[in-house]
C-alpha positions as CSV (number, residue, x, y, z in Angstrom):
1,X,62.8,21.6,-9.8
2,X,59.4,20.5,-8.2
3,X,59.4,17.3,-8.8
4,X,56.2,16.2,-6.3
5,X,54.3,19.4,-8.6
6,X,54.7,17.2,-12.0
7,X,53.6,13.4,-10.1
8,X,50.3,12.5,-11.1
9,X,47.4,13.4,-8.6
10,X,44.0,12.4,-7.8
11,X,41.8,14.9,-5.6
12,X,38.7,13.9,-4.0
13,X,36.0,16.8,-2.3
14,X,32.7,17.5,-2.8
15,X,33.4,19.9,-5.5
16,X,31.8,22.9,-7.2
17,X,28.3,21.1,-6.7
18,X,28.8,20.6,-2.8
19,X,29.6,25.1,-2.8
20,X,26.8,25.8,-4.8
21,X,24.5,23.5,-2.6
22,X,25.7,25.3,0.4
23,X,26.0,29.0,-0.3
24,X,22.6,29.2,-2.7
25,X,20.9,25.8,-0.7
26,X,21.5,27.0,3.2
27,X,20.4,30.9,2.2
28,X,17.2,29.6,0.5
29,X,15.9,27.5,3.3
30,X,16.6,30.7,5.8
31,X,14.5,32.8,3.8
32,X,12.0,30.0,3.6
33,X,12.0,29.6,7.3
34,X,12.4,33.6,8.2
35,X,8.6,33.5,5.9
36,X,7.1,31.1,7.7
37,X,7.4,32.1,11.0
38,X,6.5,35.8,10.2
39,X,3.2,34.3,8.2
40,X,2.9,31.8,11.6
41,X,3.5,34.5,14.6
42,X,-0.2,34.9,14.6
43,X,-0.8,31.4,15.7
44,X,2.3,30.8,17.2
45,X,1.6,33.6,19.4
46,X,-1.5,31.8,21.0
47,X,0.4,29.2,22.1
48,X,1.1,28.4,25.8
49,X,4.5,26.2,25.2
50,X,6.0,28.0,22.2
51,X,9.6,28.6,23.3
52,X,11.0,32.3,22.9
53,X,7.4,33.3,23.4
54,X,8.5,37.0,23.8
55,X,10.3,37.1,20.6
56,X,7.3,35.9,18.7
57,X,4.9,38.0,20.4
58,X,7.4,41.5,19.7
59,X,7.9,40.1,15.7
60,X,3.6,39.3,16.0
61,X,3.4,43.6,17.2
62,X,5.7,44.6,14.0
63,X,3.5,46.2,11.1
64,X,3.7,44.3,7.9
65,X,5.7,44.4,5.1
66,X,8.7,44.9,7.6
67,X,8.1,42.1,9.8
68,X,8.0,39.3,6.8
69,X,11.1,41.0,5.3
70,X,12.9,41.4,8.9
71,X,12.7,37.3,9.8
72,X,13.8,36.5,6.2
73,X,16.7,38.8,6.2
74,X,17.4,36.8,9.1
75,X,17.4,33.8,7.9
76,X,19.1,34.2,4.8
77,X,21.9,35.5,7.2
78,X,21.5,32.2,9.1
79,X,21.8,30.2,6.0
80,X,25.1,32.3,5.2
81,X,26.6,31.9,8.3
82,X,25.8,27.9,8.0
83,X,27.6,27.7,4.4
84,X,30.4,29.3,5.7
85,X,31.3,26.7,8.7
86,X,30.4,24.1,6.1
87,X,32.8,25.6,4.1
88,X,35.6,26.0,6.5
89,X,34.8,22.5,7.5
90,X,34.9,20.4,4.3
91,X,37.5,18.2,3.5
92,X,40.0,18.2,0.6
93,X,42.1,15.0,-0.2
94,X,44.9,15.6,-2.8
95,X,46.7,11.8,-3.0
96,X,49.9,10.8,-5.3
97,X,52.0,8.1,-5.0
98,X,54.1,9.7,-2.3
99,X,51.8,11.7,-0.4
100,X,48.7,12.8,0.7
101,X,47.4,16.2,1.7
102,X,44.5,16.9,4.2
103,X,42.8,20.7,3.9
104,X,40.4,22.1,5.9
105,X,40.0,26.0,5.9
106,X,42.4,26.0,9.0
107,X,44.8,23.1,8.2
108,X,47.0,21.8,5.8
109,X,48.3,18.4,6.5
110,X,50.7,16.0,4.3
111,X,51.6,12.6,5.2
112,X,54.2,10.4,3.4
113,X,52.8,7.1,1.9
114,X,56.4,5.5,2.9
115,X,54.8,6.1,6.6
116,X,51.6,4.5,6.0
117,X,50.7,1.1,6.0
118,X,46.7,1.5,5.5
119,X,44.2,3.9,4.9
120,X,40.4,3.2,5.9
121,X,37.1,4.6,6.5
122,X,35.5,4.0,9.8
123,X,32.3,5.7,11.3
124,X,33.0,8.8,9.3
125,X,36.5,9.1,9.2
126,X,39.4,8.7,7.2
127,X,41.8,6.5,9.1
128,X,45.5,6.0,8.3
129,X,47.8,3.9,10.5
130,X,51.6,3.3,10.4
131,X,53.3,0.4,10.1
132,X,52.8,-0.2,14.0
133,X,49.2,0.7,13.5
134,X,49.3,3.6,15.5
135,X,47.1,6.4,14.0
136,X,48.9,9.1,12.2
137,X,45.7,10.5,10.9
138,X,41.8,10.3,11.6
139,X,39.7,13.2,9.9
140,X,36.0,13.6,10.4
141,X,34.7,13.6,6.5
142,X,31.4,13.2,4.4
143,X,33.1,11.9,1.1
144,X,31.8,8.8,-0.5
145,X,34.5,6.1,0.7
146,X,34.6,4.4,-2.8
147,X,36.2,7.9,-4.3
148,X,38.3,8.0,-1.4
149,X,39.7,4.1,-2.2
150,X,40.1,4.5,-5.8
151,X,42.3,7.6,-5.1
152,X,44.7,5.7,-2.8
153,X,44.5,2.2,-4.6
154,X,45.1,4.3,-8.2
155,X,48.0,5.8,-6.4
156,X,49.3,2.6,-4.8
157,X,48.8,3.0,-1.3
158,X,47.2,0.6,0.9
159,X,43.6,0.4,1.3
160,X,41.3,-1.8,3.2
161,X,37.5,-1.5,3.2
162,X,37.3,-1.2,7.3
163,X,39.6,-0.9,10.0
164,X,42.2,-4.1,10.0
165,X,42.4,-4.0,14.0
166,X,38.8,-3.8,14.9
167,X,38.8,-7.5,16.7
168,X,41.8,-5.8,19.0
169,X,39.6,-3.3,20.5
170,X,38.3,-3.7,23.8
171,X,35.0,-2.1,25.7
172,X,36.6,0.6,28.8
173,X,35.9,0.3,31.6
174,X,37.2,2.0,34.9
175,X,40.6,0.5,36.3
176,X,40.2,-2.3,33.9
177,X,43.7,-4.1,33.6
178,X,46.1,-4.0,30.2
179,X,45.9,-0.2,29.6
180,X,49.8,1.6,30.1
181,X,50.5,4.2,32.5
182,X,48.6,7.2,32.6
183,X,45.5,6.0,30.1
184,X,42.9,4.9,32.6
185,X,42.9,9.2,33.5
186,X,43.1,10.0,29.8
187,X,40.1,8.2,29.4
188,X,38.0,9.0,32.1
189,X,39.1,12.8,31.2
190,X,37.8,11.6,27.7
191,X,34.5,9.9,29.2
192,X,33.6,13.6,30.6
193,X,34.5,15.5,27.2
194,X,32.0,12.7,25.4
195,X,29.3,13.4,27.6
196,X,29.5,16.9,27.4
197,X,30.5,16.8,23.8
198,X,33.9,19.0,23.9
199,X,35.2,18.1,20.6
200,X,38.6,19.9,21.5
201,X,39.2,18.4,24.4
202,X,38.2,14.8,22.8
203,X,40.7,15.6,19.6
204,X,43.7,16.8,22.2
205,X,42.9,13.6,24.5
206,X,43.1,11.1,21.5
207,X,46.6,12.7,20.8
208,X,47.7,12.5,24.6
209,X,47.0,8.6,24.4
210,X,48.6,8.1,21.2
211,X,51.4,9.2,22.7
212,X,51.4,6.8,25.2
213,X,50.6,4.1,22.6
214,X,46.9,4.0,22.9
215,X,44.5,3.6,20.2
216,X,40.3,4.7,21.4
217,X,37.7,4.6,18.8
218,X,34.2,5.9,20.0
219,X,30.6,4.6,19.6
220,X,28.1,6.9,20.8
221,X,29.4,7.1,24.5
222,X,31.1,4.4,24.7
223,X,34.8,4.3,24.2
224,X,37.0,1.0,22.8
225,X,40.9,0.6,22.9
226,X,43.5,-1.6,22.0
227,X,47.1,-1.0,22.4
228,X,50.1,-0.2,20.0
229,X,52.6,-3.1,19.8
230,X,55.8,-1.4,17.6
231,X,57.2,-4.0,15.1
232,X,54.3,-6.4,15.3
233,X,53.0,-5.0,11.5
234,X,51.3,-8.2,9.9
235,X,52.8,-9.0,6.6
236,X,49.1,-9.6,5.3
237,X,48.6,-7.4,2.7
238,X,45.6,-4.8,3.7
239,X,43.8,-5.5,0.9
240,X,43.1,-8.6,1.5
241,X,42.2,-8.3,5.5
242,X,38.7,-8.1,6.7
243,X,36.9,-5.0,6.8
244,X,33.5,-4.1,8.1
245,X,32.7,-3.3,11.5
């Protein structure tokens, strides 16, 4: 029998609301925009600076009504195209009391609450660390962080209201001492993916120093880092650590 398909669930997304917004919201605004700029070519045209000046001089040349109906075709395509990244991008959270399930379009994750000691937001992101506090998961998300903690706290898990090791973290710099092996290279590799904003390579380098026992958290440029000490878990419970930044 499936026992985990009869346990009590709580899921948290944006929900029907969030779709609707997105595939009638991000269509309507194209076609708003395609207008515009077909009503405004005739100024825009006259301009010395406008950028793509050739475009708007060839959609200035087209004879009307197809001109207006070309750039809003357009940009009710652009909306579309918009919804459906947002789509593929949003985050589902499905929590019980002995697991939770990430989905994205491309990804289905679960993680057992028996490896998690505490689940937090921080800098949009849902955090959750092992006993250790070594990350198992951090996911980008835009859901409201009080839904997110009255799913885990309703389900028993662990919740605090910011991130339990933030006084650990420490400012990077180059060849600064404390920092295994290795992770003075990860994190200069990771310095160069910030600036030129490789999201990939920033998500693949994060893993590469978890590995080696290295927590980073970013903000703006700037990266911070503390280390992973196995078996030094406080016995505090996390509701009752600090949160905040």
């Amino acid at each position: 029998m499936d026992v985990a398909g009869h346990r009590p669930r709580t899921v948290v997304s944006g929900g029907p609301l969030e779709l609707a917004v997105m595939w009638g919201g991000f269509p309507l605004l194209g076609a708003g925009a395609g207008w515009l700029l077909a009503a405004a070519t005739g100024w825009l045209v006259r301009l010395p600076w406008v950028p793509f000046s050739d475009l708007v001089e060839w959609l200035d040349r087209l004879p009307e009504p197809q001109a207006t109906i070309g750039t809003i075709a357009v940009g009710v395509l652009a909306g579309l195209v918009i919804a459906g990244i947002g789509t593929a991008e949003r985050l589902i959270v499905t929590v019980d009391a002995a697991q939770v399930r990430l989905r994205r379009a491309d990804a289905d994750r679960g993680v057992a609450r028996t490896e998690t000691r505490v689940v937090f937001v921080d800098d949009g992101h849902l955090v959750l660390l092992d006993a250790d506090g070594a990350e198992l998961v951090r996911e980008a998300t835009d859901l409201p962080s009080d839904r997110l903690a009255a799913a885990f706290r309703a389900h028993g898990w662990g919740w605090a209201d910011g991130d339990p090791h933030r006084s650990a973290y420490r400012l990077w710099v180059p060849d600064l001492p404390g920092l295994p092996s290795g992770a003075d290279a990860l994190l200069r590799a990771r310095e160069r993916a910030l600036e030129r904003d490789r999201r990939e390579d920033l998500r693949e380098l994060r893993r590469e120093l978890g590995r080696i026992g290295v927590v980073v958290r970013d903000e703006g440029r700037r990266q911070y880092w503390r280390v992973v000490t196995p078996g030094a878990g406080r016995p505090t419970s996390p509701e009752r650590e600090p949160g905040g930044r």
